[in-house]
Each structure stands twice: as structure tokens, then as C-alpha cells.
C-alpha positions, 0 to 999 in steps of 0.5 A: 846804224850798227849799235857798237862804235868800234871795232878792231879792222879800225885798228891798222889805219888808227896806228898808221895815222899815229905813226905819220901824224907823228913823223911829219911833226918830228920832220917839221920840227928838224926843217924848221931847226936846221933853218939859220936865225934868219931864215926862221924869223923871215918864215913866221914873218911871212905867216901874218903878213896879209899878202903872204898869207893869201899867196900860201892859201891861193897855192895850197889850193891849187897846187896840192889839191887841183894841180893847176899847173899840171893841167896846163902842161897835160889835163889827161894827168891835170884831171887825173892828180886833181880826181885823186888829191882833191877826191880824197880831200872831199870825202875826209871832209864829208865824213866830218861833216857827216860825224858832226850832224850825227846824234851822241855816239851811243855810250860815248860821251863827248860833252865838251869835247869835239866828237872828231877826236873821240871817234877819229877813225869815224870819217873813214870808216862811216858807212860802216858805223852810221847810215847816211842820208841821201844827199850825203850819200850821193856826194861820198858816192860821187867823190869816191868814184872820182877817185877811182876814176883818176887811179884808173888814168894812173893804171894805164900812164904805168903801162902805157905813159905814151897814151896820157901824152908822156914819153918817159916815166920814172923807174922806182924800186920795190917800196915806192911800187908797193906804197903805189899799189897800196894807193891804187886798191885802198878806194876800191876796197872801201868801194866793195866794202860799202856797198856788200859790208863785208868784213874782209873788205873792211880789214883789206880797206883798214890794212892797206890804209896802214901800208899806205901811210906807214910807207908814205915817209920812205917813199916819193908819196911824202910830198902830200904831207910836206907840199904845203909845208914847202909852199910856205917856206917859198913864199918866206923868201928863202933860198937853199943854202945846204942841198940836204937840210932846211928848206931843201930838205922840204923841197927834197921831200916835196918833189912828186917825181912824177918826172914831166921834167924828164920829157922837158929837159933837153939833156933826154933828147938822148934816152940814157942821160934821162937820168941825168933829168932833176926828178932822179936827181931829187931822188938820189938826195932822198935816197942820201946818195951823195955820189951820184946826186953830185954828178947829176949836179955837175951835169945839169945845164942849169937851163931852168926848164925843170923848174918852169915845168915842175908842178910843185915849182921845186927850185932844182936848180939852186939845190944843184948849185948848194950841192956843188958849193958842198963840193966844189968842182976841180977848176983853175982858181989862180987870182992872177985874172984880177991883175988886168982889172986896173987897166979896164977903169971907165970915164964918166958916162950915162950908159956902161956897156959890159960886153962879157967874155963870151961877147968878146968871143963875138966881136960882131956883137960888140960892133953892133951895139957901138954903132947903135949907141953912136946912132942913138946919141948914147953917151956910153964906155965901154967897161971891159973894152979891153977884155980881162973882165968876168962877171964871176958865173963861171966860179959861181956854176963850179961852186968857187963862191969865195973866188967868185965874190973877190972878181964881183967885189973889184967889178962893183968897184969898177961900175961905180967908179964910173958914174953911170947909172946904167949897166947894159949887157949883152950876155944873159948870162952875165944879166943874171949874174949882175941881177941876182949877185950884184949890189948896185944900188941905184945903178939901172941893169938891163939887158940889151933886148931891154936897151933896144926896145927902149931906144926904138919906142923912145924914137932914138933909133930908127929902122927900116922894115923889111920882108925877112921871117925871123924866128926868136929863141929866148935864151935861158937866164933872160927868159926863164929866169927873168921873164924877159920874151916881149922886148926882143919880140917887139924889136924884131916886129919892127923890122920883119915878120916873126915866126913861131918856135915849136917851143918858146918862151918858158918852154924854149929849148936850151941851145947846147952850149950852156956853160953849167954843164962839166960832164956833158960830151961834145957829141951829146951837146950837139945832139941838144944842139939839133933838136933845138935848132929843129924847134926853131925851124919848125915855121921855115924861118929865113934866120934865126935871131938869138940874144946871147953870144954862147947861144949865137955861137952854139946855133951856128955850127948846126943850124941851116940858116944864117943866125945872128944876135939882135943886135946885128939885125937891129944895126943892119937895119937903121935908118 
């Protein structure tokens, strides 16, 4: 053990730690205030509650330190965020317990109080100050070769991101290339400066510790300090309500950008809109360019593949929906369309059927869903069986809330007048409006796929099995919003073979013709189109069965096969 406990190569990394132990209370304390009264007593109500509580624990876990998510979409960058994160995490915790079983620091006293805050500089700097015992030894060894072992994964993702399983990868300017250069040399520093104990490794080690954390809140590398804080406002329940303050300022500065929802989204299928991808859209509201962070708003599809992919599980989607509130997008908000409702009152029922605007584009849909309900022995109405009803998400997606909860209020009006208990939709689209906006107590949503399913194991419906292979492509708002993928799979099982998508489920492609997107050409629409239609030929299917009219519609210019809604297939099939 060297005879004196300091040194002034200790000083860089003890002012680094000063200044960002010092800018994350102030960041927390300006979170925690811009959140509204509400908000605030749900957070501290959500750190006693036992289930919570262990949510934060499980997830703190595994996605700061292990990245389970990362490791299921891609080990390479699994093993490679985990070598570092948690490597790291060990050798702090080590050193702790290292400066702990030590004897009293020569000339320091530290009766009653604890040694970690005398010294706190002692963990990092260790092998300089102490000598370890051999299974300490090993395990700092070990941990700080695991380190260097992922930073050496990350080298080459930056030269070659194709080799790690990554098409494309972020483009970041001078500060966050050199924070990230700082992190690539601070393990192999300490490395050489253990092992020769030469001082210039130990100021070079000290001093890249100051950059690295003196750079850290002006740089993507802030979400290691603000992830956590972000995992425990997600389990709170909240929603974002401005795109730069409160919980989405936590989420702002929680995203990695480590861009795996760049390859995920359709929109790169061309390169140049790459930046339209919600890792440079959390990037530009970091940077405060409203301008640009605005426009990638009102591009963006809304298809949720972002958000299935992100490994922090950062809600993109709904910061881009506050940002279009913020600013509302330039459309035709005359309330003339409320006049027609009058004329659309229902008759007393058990099932009301609401078609939707893009349904009523279907017909065929509509006939489908008639002659099963009739072969079913459903009592149902039609809500919007002459047309001039909207759910409302078209005013939501451009950021008209006042209008859009004016149409909600005489649609919720209508639903209840009518007395049924049971709303069917055949339009994701307008499920997840109905789900997430909509109060309607005591009145059942389901979606189509749902009602079908429900009726053929009830024994209602009967069908008739053939030989067709169908493949299924799980619209957006049903199945990555709702989790809705075995009920439609069932259905078709029943009546033929089903293939296999490239991509399915959580991962399936959007088809192209989403309606969240004001900015998207016709010709790169198309482009999203074919690629996605590509993924559900990959098995040669005989047709391609959708359950969402927008997605009926947009296959069917491309796609070489005939493409039908399920409840088609279902109706042509009944026994």
C-alpha cells in the first residue's frame, strides 16, 4: 500500500464527479417540477407500491445493466452494451467492497463516518492506493477485461456496423465523437496504469474520467444516469404531455441513440428519409431544434415499430403526437361533419357494429361482417350504416384535440343511446381510438378478429376447412398497440394453412398507407408498400389476408397475389 491517501492525478475525476453528480440533481429536480400535480403524486405513489416497486427493480436490472432487450434483437450489441454497463457497475461495486474490508486509511480518521465518502475517489483509483488480495484481484481483472472486450465490439460496429448485424448507424458531431473516444480509452488507460503504475497512465486515466463526465449531459451518453429515472416514471403510469418538459424530457434524455429503430422502421427502406427514423427525432428535441424535430413529427407514420424495438422502451410515438398538438398541422377543422350525426341514432341491440370511414371505402368488408352476424344469429345495427361517422383519429394524428374530442363526445353519446353492450370494429385504426380515448363504461370493444374467433370456438359460426396457404400481416394499432396476433391466426387456422411472414407480429412491417404520415410522397409510400409485401411473400402464400381496410387497400395495388380482409375469407368459407 502506498503510504499517502492522495494525490493531485485524483483531482480531474473527483471535479468531474462534482459537476455531474450536481447536474443530474438539478435535472431531476426541473423533471420532477415540470410534471403536473397529478402526475407527481402518482410518481411517489408508485415508489411504495409493492408491484411497482419491483417492476422499477426488475427493469432497472435488466435494461440499464444487462440490456435484455438488446440481446434479443441482436447478442453481438446484447453482449457488447452488458460487457460494458454492467462491467463497469462490478468494478465500482468491488472497489467498494474492497475500501471497506481495508484497515483505517493511515492518517485519516473515519470513526463514525463511512470511509466511501472520506476517500471516494479510493474505488477508482484502488490499485494505486491499496494492494488487493488475489480473489479481488481476479475479479477486477476480469470485469475490466470484460469491459475492454465490448468496447472493442463497439470499435468496429463504428467502422463496420454490417459485421455486428446493423445496417445503418447514427451520424453524431464533434462532442458526442469525442465523449465516445473519451469512453473507449478511460478502461484501457486504467488497464496500463495498473499494471506499469506509471503516473502518466494515471493522470491520462483521471483526465479522461473528467471528460467522459463533464461531457456526459451534453451528449446522448446522459441516459446512463437518467434511465433509471425514466423506468420509474413509465411504471408511474404517465403519458407525455409537452414533447420538452417532464416525463418527456426524461425519455429525451433517456434514448440511447443507438439507432436499432432506424434498420426497424419502414420509412429506411429508402436511405435518405433514415432521418426521419425516431433516433434523430429524439436527437433534434435534444438539440432544441423545434424546426426540424416538428417535420420529423408530422412524418412519421405512427406504425409503433420504434417503440417495439427500443431497448429503453422510450414512447417516441407519443412525444411526436404532444409535438404535433404543440403545433397543430394545417387541416380543414369545419364542424359541418357533426350535422350528419342526427341521422346515424341506432335501435336497441346486443352487438353495434362500427364500420369507420376507411371501412366504408370497403364495402366488401361490410358485406362480410353482415352475413356473419346474420349466420351467427347476432342481434346487431349497424352505428354508421349511412356513413358521416369518424372516430375522431384523424383530428388526434394532426393535433385538432378540441375538435377531435367534440366528434368523440356525440359518437359516445350515440354508443350509449343505443344500448348495446358490445362495440365491433373492423378498423385498427378506429379500436384504438375507441380503447385508448373513449370512456365507455360497461360497453365491451373488440375488434373484429376478436368477435370472429369468438364466435367459431362458441360453435356460432361454422366453417369449412380448405387447402389455400394464407399469410397474415398484423396491422399496427392491433397488434403492436394491443397485443392482438393469436385471434386472427386462430381464425384462419380453422379454415386453411398458415405461412409464415419474414417478419411478423411486433415486428411486422407497416403497409405504407398509414394515415399518420403528412409528409410521406406517394412514390416513397409505395416503396414501404413493396418491401412490406415482400415480407409477406417470403413463404409463397396463395393470399395475403389482412384486418384493417387501409392495409386491404394499400396491399392491393402491389401485391401479386389476391389480398383480402378476414372477414372475407371467413364469409366465403361458412358452412
Amino acid at each position: 500500500m502506498n503510504s499517502q491517501i492522495f494525490h493531485p492525478f485524483v483531482l480531474p475525476f473527483v471535479l468531474g464527479m462534482a459537476f455531474v453528480l450536481t447536474y443530474c440533481v438539478v435535472g431531476l429536480l426541473r423533471v420532477i417540477g415540470q410534471l403536473s400535480k397529478d402526475d407527481r403524486k402518482k410518481f411517489w405513489r408508485s415508489l411504495v407500491t409493492p408491484k411497482t416497486a419491483w417492476a422499477n427493480i426488475r427493469d432497472i436490472v435488466g435494461d440499464c445493466l444487462f440490456h435484455v432487450k438488446i440481446w434479443k434483437r441482436n447478442p453481438v450489441l446484447g453482449y457488447m452494451h452488458t460487457a460494458i454497463a454492467f462491467g463497469w457497475f462490478m468494478i465500482i461495486v468491488i472497489g467498494h467492497i474492497m475500501l471497506f474490508t481495508l484497515k483505517p486509511l493511515e492518517g485519516v480518521d473515519v470513526e463514525g463516518f463511512p470511509r466511501m465518502f472520506t476517500n471516494f475517489y479510493y474505488p477508482i483509483f484502488f490499485k494505486y492506493f491499496a494492494e488487493e488480495t488475489p480473489v479481488f484481484a481476479f475479479l477486477m481483472d476480469f470485469f475490466l477485461l470484460m469491459i475492454i472486450s465490448g468496447i472493442l465490439i463497439a470499435v468496429v460496429k463504428k467502422i463496420h456496423s454490417k459485421i455486428v448485424g446493423v445496417k445503418r448507424i447514427m451520424h453524431f458531431g464533434f462532442a458526442d465523437n469525442m465523449i465516445r473516444f473519451a469512453l473507449w480509452t478511460i478502461f484501457p488507460f486504467r488497464l496500463i496504469a495498473e499494471k506499469t503504475n506509471i503516473m502518466a497512465f494515471w493522470w491520462l486515466y483521471s483526465i479522461d474520467l473528467f471528460v467522459f463526465m463533464f461531457m456526459l449531459p451534453f451528449t446522448r451518453y446522459m441516459h446512463i444516469p437518467t434511465e433509471a429515472l425514466f423506468i420509474l416514471l413509465r411504471h408511474a403510469g404517465l403519458k407525455p404531455r409537452e414533447p420538452r418538459k417532464g416525463y418527456a424530457l426524461a425519455q429525451i434524455y433517456s434514448c440511447p441513440s443507438c439507432g436499432l429503430c432506424i434498420d426497424a422502421c419502414p420509412m429506411s427502406v429508402n436511405d435518405k428519409n433514415s432521418g426521419n427514423t425516431s433516433a434523430y427525432f429524439m436527437k433534434r428535441l435534444r438539440n432544441g431544434d423545434k424546426e426540424e424535430s416538428q417535420r420529423i413529427a408530422e412524418t412519421c407514420m405512427q406504425c409503433g415499430k420504434c417503440v417495439a424495438v427500443c431497448p429503453v422502451s422510450i414512447e417516441s410515438c407519443d412525444i411526436k403526437m404532444s409535438q404535433r398538438e404543440a403545433v397543430p398541422y394545417a387541416i380543414n377543422s369545419d364542424h359541418s361533419y357533426l350535422d350528419a350525426y342526427e341521422s346515424n341514432e341506432t335501435s336497441n341491440a346486443s352487438v353495434l357494429y362500427f364500420a369507420g370511414c376507411m371501412t366504408q371505402l370497403t364495402p366488401k368488408i361490410m358485406r362480410a361482417m353482415k352475413q356473419i352476424m346474420e349466420a351467427a344469429g347476432e342481434k346487431y345495427e349497424f352505428m354508421d350504416k349511412d356513413g358521416g361517422v369518424c372516430c375522431g383519429r384523424p383530428m388526434l394524428l394532426s393535433g385538432k384535440t378540441v375538435e377531435a374530442q367534440a366528434m368523440m363526445a356525440k359518437n359516445t353519446e350515440l354508443i350509449k343511446k343505443s344500448g348495446a353492450k358490445r362495440l365491433v370494429l373492423s378498423c385498427p385504426i378506429c379500436y384504438k381510438v375507441f380503447k385508448e380515448e373513449y370512456q365507455l363504461e360497461g360497453i365491451e370493444i373488440l375488434h373484429h378478429t376478436q368477435y370472429i374467433d369468438e364466435l367459431i370456438k362458441q360453435g356460432k359460426l361454422k366453417v369449412d376447412k380448405n387447402g389455400t396457404n394464407y399469410v397474415y400481416h398484423d396491422p399496427c394499432e392491433l397488434g403492436r398497440a394491443f397485443g392482438v396476433y393469436d385471434e386472427p391466426r386462430e381464425v384462419i387456422e380453422s379454415i386453411g394453412n398458415l405461412r409464415k411472414a419474414k417478419s411478423e407480429k411486433e415486428l411486422s412491417i407497416c403497409c405504407g398507407g398509414s394515415l399518420g404520415s403528412f409528409k410521406l410522397t406517394q412514390q416513397e409510400r409505395d416503396e414501404i408498400t413493396a418491401n412490406s409485401v415482400n415480407d409477406l411473400m417470403y413463404n409463397n402464400p396463395d393470399e395475403i389476408v389482412t384486418a384493417c381496410p387501409l392495409c386491404l387497400k394499400t396491399f392491393a395495388r402491389k401485391a401479386p397475389v389476391a389480398v383480402k380482409d378476414i372477414a372475407e375469407v371467413v364469409a366465403t368459407n361458412l358452412i
